[in-house]
Residue frames relative to the residue before (quaternion, step in Angstrom):
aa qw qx qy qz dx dy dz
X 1.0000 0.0000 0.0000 0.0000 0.00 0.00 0.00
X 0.3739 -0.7336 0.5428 0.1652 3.49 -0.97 1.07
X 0.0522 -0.7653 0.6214 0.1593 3.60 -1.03 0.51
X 0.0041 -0.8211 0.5168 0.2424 3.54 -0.53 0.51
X 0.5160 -0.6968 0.4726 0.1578 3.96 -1.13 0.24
X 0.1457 -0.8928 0.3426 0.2537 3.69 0.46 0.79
X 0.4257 -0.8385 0.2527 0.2275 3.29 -0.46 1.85
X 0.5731 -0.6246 0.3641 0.3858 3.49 -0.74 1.27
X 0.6036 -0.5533 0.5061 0.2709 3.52 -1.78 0.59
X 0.1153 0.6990 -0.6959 0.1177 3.82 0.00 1.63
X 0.2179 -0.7318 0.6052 0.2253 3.15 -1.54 0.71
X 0.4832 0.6799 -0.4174 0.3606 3.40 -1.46 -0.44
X 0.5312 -0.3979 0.5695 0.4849 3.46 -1.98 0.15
X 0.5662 0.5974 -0.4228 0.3792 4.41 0.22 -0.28
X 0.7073 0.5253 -0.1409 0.4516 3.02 1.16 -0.93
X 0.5626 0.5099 -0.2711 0.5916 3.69 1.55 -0.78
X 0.6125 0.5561 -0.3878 0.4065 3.48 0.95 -1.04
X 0.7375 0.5362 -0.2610 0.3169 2.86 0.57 -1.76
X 0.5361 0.6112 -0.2642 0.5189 3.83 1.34 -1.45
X 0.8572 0.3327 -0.2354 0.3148 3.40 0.43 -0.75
X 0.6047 0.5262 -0.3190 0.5058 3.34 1.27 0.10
X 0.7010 0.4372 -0.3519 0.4400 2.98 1.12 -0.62
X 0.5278 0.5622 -0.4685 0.4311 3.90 1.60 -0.47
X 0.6051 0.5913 -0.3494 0.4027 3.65 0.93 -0.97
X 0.7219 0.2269 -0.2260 0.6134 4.16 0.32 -0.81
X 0.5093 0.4054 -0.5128 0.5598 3.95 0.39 0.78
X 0.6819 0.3080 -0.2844 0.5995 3.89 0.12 -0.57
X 0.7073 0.5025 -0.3746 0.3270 3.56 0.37 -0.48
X 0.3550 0.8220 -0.0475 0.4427 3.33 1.86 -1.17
X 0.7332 0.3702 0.0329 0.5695 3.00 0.02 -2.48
X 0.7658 0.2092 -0.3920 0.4648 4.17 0.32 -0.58
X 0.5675 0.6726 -0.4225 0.2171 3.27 0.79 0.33
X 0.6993 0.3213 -0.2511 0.5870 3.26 1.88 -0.34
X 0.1526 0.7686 -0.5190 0.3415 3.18 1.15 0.79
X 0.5806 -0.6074 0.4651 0.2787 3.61 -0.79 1.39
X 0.5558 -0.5787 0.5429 0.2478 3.53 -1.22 0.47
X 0.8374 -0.0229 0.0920 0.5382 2.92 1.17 -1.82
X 0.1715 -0.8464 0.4406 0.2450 3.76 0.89 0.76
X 0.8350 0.2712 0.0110 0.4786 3.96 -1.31 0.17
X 0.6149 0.4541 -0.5922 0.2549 3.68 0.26 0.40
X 0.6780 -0.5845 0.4206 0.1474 2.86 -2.02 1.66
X 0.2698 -0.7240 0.6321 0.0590 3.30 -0.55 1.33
X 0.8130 0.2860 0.2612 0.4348 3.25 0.08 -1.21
X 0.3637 0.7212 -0.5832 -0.0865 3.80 -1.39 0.38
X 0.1694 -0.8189 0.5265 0.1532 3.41 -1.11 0.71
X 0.7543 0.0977 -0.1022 0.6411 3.31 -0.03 1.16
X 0.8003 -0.1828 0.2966 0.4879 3.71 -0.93 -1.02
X 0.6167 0.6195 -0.2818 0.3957 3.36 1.52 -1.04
X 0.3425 -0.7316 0.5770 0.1203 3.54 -1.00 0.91
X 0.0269 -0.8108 0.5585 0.1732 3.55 -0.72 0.56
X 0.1047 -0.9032 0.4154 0.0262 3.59 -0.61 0.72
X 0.1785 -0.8187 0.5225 0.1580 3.43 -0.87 0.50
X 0.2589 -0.7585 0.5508 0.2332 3.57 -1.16 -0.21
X 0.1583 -0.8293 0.5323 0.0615 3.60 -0.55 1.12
X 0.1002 -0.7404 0.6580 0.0939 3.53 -0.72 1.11
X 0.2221 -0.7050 0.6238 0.2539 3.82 -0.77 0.89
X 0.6350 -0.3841 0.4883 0.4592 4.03 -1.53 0.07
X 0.5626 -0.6008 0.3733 0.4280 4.12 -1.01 0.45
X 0.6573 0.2843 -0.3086 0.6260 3.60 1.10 -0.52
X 0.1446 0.6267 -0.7241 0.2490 3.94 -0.01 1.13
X 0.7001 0.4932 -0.3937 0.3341 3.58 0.14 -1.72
X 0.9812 0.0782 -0.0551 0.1679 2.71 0.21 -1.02
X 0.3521 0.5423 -0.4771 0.5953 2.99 1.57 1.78
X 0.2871 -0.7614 0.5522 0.1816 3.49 -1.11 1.14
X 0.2291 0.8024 -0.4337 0.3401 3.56 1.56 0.57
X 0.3505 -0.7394 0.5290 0.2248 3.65 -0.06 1.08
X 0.7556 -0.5636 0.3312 0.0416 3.42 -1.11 0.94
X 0.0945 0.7015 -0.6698 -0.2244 3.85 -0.47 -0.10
X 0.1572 -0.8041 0.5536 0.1490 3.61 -0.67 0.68
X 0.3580 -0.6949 0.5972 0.1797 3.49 -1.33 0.78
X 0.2329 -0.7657 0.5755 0.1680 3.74 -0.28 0.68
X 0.2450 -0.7702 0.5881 0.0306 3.63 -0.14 1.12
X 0.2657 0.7102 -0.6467 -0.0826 3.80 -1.16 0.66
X 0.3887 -0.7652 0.4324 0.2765 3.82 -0.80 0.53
X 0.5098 -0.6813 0.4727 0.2291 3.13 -1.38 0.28
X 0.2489 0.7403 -0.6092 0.1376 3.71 -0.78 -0.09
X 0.6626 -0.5134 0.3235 0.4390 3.67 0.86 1.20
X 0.5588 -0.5556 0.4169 0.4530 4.04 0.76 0.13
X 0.7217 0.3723 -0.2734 0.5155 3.60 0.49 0.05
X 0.7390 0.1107 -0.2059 0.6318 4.03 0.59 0.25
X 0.4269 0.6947 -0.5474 0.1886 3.32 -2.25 -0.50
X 0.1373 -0.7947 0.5901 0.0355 3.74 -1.28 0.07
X 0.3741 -0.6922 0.5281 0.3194 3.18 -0.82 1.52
X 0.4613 0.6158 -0.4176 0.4833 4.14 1.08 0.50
X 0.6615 0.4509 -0.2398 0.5492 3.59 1.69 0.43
X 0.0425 0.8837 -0.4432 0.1441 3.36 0.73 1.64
X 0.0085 -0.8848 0.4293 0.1811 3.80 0.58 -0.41
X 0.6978 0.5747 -0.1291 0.4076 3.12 1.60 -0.53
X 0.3471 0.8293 -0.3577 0.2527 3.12 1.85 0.60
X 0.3401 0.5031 -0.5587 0.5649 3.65 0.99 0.66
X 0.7010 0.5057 -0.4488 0.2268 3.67 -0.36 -0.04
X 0.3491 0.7072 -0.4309 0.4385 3.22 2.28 -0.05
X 0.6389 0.4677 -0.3188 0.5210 3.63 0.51 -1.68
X 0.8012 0.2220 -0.4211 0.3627 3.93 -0.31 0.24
X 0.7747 -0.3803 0.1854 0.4698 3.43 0.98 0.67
X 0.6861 0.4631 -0.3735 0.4187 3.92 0.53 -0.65
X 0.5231 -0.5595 0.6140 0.1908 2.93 -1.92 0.80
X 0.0540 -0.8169 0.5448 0.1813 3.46 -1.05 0.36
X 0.1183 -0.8386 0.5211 0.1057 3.38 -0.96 0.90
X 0.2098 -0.9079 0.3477 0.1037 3.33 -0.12 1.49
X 0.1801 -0.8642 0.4167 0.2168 4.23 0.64 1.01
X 0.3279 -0.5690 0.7279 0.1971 3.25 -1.57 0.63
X 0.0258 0.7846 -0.6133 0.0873 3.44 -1.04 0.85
X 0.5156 -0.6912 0.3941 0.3179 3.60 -1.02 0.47
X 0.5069 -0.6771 0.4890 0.2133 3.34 -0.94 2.12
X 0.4548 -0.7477 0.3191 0.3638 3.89 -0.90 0.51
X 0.1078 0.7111 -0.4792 0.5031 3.50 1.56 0.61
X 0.7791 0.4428 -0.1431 0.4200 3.48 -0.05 -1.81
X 0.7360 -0.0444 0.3022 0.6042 3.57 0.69 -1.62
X 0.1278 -0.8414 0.4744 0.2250 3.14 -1.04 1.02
X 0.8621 -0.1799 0.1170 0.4590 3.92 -0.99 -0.27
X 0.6424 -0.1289 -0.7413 0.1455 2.15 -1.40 1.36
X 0.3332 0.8218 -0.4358 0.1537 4.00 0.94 -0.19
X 0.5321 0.5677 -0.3341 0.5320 3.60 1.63 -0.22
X 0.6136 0.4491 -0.3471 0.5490 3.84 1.14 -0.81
X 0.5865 0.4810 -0.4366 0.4838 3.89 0.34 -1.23
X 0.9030 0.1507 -0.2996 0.2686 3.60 -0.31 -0.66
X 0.1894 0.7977 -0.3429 0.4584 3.05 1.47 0.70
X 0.7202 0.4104 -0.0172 0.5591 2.99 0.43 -2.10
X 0.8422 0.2093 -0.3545 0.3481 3.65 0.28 -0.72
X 0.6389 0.4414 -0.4756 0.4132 3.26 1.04 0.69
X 0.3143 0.6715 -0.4544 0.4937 3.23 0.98 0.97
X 0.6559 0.4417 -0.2015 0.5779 3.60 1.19 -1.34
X 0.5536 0.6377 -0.4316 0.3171 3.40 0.46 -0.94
X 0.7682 0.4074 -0.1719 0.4630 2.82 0.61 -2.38
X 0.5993 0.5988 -0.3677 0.3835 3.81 0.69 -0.79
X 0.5672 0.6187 -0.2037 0.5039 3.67 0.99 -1.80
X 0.7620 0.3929 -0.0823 0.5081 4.21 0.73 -1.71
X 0.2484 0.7530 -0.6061 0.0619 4.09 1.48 -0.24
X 0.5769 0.6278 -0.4624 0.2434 3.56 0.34 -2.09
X 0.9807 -0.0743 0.0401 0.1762 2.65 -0.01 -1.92
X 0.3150 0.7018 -0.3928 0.5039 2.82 1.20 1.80
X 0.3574 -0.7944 0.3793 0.3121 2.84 2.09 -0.24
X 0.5442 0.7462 -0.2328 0.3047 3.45 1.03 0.41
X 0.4567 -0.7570 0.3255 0.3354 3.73 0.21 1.43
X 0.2662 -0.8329 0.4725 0.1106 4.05 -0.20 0.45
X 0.6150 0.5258 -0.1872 0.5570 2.92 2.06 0.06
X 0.6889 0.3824 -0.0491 0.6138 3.30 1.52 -0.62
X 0.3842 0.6941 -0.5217 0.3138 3.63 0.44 1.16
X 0.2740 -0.6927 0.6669 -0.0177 3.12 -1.42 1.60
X 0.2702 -0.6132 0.7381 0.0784 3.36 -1.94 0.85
X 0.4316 0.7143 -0.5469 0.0655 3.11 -1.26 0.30
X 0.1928 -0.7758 0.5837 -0.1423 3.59 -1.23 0.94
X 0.4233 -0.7173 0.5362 0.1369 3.21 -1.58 0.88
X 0.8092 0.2439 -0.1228 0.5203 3.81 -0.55 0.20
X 0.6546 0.0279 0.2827 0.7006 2.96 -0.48 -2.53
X 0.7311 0.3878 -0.4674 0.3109 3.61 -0.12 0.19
X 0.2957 0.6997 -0.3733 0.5326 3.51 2.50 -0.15
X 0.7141 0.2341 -0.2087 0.6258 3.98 0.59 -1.26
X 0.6665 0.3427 -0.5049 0.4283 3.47 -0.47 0.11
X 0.5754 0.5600 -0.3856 0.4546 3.68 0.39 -0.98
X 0.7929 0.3139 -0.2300 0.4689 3.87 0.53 -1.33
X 0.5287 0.5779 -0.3807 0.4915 3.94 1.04 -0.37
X 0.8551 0.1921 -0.2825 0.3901 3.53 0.76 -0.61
X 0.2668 0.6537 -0.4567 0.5412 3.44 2.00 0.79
X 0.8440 0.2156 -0.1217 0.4757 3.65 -0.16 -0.83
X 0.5500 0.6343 -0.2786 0.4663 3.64 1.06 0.42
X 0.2451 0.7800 -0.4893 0.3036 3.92 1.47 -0.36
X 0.8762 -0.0841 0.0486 0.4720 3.68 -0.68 1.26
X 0.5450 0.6089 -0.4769 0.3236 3.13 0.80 1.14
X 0.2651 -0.8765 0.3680 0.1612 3.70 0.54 1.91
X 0.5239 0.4201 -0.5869 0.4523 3.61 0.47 1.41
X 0.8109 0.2270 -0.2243 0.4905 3.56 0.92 -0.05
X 0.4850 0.4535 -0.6061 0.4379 3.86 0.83 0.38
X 0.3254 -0.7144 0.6119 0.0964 3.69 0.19 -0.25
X 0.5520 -0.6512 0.5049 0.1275 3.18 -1.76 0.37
X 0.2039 0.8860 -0.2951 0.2939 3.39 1.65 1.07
X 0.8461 0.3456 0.1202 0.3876 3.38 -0.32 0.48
X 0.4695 -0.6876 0.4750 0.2849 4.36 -0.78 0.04
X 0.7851 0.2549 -0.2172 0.5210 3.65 1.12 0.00
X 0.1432 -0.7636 0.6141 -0.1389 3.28 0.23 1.50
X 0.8221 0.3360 -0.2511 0.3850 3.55 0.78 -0.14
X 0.4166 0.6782 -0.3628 0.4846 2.87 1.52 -0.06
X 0.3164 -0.8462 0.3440 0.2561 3.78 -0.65 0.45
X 0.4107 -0.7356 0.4347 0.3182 3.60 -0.48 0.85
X 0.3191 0.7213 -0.5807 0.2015 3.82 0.96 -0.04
X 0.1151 -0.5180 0.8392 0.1189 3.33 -2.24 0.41
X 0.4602 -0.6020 0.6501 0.0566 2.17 -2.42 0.81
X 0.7232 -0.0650 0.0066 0.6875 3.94 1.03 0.40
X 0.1214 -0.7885 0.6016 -0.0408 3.29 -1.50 1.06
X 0.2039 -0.8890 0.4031 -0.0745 3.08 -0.71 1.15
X 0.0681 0.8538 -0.5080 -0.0912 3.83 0.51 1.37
X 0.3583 -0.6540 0.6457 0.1645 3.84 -1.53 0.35
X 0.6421 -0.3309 0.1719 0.6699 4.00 0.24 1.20
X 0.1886 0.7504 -0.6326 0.0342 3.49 0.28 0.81
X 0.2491 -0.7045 0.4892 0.4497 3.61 -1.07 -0.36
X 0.3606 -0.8085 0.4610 0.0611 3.80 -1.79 0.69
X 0.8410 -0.0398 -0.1589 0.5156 3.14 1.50 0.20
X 0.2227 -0.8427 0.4533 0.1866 3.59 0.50 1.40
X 0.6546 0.4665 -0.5288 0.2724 3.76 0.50 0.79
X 0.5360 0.4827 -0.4223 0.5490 3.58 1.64 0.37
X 0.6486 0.5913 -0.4300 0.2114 3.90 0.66 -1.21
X 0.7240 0.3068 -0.4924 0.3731 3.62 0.70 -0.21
X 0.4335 0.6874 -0.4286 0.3947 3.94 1.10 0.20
X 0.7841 0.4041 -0.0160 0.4708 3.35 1.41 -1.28
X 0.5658 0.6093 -0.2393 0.5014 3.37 1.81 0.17
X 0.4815 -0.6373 0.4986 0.3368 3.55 -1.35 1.05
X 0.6035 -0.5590 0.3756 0.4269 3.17 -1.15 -0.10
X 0.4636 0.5208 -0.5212 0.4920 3.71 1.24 0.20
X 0.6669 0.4051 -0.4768 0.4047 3.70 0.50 -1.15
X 0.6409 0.5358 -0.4267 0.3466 3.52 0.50 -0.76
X 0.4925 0.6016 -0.3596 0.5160 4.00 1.00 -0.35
X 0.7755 0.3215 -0.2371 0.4888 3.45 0.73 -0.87
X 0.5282 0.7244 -0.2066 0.3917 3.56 1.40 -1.41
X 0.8416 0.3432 -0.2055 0.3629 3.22 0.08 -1.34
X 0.6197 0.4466 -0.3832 0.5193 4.05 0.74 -1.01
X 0.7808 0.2876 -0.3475 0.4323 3.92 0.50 -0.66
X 0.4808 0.4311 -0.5737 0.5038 3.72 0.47 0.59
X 0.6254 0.4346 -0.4312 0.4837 3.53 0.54 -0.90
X 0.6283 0.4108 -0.4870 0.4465 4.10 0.31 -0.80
X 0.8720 0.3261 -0.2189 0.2921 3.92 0.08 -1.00
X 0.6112 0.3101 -0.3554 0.6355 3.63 1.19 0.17
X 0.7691 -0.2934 0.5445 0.1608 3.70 -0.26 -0.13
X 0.7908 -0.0533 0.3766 0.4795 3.26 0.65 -1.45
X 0.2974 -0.6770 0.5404 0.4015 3.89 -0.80 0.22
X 0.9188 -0.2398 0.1566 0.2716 2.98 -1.94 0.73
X 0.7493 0.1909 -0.1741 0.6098 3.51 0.27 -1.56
X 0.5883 0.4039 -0.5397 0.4467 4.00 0.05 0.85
X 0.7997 0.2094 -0.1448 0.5437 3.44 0.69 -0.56
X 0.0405 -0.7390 0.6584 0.1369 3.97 0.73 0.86
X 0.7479 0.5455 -0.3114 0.2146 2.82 -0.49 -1.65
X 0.6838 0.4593 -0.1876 0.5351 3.95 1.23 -0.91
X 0.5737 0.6643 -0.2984 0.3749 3.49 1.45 -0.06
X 0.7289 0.5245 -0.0488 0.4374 2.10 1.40 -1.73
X 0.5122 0.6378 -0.2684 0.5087 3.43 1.42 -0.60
X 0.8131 0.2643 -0.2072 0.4755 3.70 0.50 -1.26
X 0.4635 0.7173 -0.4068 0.3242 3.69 1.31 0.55
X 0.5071 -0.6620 0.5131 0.2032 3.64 0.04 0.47
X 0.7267 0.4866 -0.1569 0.4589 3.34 0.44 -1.07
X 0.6129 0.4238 -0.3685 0.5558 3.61 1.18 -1.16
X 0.8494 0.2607 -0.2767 0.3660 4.29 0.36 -0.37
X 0.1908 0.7923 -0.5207 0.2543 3.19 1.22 0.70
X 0.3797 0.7803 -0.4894 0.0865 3.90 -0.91 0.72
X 0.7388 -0.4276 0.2154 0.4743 3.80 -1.03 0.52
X 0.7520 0.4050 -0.3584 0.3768 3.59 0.77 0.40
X 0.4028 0.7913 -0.3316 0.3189 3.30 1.48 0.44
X 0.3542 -0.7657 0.4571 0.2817 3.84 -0.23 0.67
X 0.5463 -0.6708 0.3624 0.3467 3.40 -1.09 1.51
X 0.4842 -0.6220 0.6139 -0.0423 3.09 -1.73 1.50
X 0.2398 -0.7250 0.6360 -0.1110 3.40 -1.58 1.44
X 0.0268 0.8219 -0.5589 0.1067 3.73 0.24 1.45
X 0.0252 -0.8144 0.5694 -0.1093 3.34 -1.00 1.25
X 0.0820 0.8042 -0.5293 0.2575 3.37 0.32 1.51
X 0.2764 -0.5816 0.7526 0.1376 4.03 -1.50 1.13
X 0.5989 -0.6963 0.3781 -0.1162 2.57 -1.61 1.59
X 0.5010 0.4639 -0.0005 0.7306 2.65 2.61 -0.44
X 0.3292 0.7633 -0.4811 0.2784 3.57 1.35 0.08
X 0.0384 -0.6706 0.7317 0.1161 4.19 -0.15 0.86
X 0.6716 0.5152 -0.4563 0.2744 3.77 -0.07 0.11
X 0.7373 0.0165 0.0731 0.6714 3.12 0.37 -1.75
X 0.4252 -0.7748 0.3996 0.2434 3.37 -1.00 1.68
X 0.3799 -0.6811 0.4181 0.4658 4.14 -0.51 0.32
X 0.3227 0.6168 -0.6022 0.3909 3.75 0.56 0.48
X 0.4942 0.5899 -0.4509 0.4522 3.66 0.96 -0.78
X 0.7984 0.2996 -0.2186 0.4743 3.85 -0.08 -1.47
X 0.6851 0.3796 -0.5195 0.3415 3.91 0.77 -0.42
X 0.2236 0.7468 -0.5434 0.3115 3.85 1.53 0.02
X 0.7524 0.5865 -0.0732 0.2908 2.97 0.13 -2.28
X 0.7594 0.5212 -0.0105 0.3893 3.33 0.79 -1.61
X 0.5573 0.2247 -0.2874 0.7459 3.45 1.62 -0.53
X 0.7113 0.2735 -0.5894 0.2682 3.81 -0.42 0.04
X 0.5153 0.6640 -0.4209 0.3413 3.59 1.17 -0.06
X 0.5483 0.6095 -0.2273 0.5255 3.54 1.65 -0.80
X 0.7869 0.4162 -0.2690 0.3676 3.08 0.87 -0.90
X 0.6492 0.3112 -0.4025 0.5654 2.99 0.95 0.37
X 0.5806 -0.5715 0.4886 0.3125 3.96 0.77 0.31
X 0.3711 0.7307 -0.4274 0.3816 3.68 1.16 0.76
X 0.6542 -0.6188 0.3611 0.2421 3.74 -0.63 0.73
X 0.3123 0.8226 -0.4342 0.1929 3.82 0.51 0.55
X 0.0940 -0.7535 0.6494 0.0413 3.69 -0.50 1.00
X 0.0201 0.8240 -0.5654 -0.0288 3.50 -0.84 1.39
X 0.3623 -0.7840 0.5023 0.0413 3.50 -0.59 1.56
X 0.1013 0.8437 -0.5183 -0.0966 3.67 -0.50 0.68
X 0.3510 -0.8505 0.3886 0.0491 3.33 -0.28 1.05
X 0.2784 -0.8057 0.4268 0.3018 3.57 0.69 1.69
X 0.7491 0.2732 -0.1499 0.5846 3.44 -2.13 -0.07
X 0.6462 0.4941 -0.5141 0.2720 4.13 -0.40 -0.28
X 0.3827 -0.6932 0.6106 0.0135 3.33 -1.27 0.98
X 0.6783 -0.4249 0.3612 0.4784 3.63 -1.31 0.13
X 0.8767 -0.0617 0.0643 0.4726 3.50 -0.38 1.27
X 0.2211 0.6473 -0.6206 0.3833 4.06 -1.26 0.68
X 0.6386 -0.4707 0.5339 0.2926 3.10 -1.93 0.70
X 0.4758 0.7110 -0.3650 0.3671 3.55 0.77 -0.51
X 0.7955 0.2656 -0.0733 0.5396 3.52 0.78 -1.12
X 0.6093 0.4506 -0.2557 0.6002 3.45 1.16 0.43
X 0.4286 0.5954 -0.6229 0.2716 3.80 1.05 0.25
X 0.8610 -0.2048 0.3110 0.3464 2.64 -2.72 0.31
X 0.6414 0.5104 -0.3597 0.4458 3.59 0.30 -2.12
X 0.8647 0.3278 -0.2404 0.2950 3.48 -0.64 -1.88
X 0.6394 0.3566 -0.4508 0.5106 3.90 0.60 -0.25
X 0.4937 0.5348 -0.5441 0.4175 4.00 0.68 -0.34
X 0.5929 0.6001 -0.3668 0.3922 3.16 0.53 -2.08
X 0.7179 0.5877 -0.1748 0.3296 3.72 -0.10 -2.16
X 0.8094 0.2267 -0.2925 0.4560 3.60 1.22 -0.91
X 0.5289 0.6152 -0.4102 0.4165 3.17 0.88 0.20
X 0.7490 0.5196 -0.2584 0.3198 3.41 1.15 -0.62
X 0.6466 0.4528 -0.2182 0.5738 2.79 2.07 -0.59
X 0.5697 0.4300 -0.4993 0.4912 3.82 0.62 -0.13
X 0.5777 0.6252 -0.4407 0.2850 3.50 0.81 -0.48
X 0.5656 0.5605 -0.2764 0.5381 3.59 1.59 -1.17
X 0.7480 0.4091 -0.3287 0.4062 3.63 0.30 -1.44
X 0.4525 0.5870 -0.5046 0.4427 3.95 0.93 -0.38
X 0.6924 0.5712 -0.2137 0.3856 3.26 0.67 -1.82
X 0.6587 0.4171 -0.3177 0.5396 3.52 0.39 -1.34
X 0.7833 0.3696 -0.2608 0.4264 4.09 0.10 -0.87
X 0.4788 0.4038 -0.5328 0.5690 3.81 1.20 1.27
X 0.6207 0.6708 -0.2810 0.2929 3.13 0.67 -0.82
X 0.8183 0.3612 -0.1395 0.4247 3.15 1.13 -1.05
């Protein structure tokens, strides 16, 4: 995500200089996270195109070094957003590829239709490694908000035939990850309206009602399904929970949900709490913590790819 700074009021030929250098490393910047590949069709359902956007690392081109890739989904409560919202573009400079998915808003489709196309861009990209240059062994999830729970629902979900769906040309191809990564995501939508202020509830309630159908205790059984937490088990890949402590949206009971059912089965999980932090901010996206973040995970995927 780009921030820009509105340049102060210089006059003079200094001032033109000053405008113009600074227009020149802003455009320069801006083509720098410019998609590799913009809009390729993963996937259609019906007439509808689904699309993703694949940023390679700046030396990608011109390394034939297959890829770890970071499957990017956004957030916007399940009912807005843009796969043109990446925040996590420092993760290019440590090698990964990012593939940012378009997926159907629950307006459009409701639950579980956000996992299915999830999942079948997962295959796509997995099914397309060669020639995308892209490690098929070494695939990350991760997501902000609602794309935090969706990102971890289809992390701990691998071969589960209510939510791979029927998406897509590579139904056989597997939708598995190797590490999942949630940003104040949420983990089990039968506690979050129990565990929510009464702003989150403002925001909480109309978009459970868009993506189940119905709230929680009317539709258990669909709650319980799109909770993370209810399919947590010893075969899940180790998880990365970043949650502000100050979060008026999405309450952090959500990530300690996550974090003790991951214990409970003795599963890798590193939970970051980010003082004074709120629902989202440059704060949780610095230099340090996404350096920090990629180091911790290539460090597993090395690990996991001796192992085998």
């Amino acid at each position: 995500m780009v921030y820009y700074e509105e340049m102060p009021t210089i006059s003079c030929r200094s001032g033109i200089l000053v405008f113009l250098l600074w227009r020149i490393v802003s455009c320069t910047f801006a083509l720098a996270i410019e998609p590799t590949h913009r809009d390729i069709e993963y996937a259609r359902v019906g007439h509808r195109s689904l699309v993703l956007d694949l940023y390679q690392p700046v030396n990608g081109a011109a390394s034939m070094e297959a890829r770890p890739v970071v499957v990017w989904v956004h957030g916007g409560a399940w009912r807005s957003g843009s796969k043109k919202s990446v925040p996590v573009m420092a993760l290019l400079d440590h090698g990964f590829a990012i593939a940012s998915v378009e997926y159907r808003l629950s307006p459009e489709a409701k639950f579980p239709a956000q996992v299915h196309d999830i999942k079948a861009a997962i295959r796509f990209l997995r099914a397309h490694a060669k020639a995308y240059m892209l490690d098929s062994q070494r695939f990350v999830v991760a997501g902000a908000s609602a794309g935090g729970h969706l990102a971890a629902l289809v992390g701990v979900t691998n071969g589960n035939e209510r939510l791979e769906g029927g998406i897509g040309e590579y139904l056989e191809t597997s939708s598995e990850v190797h590490a999942i990564v949630s940003f104040y995501g949420a983990s089990n939508l039968q506690s979050i309206l129990a565990q929510s202020s009464e702003h989150g509830l403002s925001v909480r309630v109309p978009a459970l009602q868009l993506l189940l159908g119905g709230q929680p205790r009317d539709v258990v059984e669909l709650a319980k399904l799109a909770s993370p937490v209810s399919h947590v088990d010893s075969h899940d890949p180790p998880l990365w929970l970043i949650h502000g402590d100050a979060d008026p949206q999405m309450p952090i009971a959500q990530s300690e949900e996550l974090s003790e059912a991951y214990r409970g089965f003795t599963l890798p999980v590193q939970f970051s709490i980010v003082p004074d932090g709120e629902h989202g901010g440059t704060e949780f996206y610095t230099d340090d913590r996404l350096s920090s973040l990629a180091k911790q995970i290539q460090a597993h995927l090395r690990a996991g790819s001796r192992s085998k």
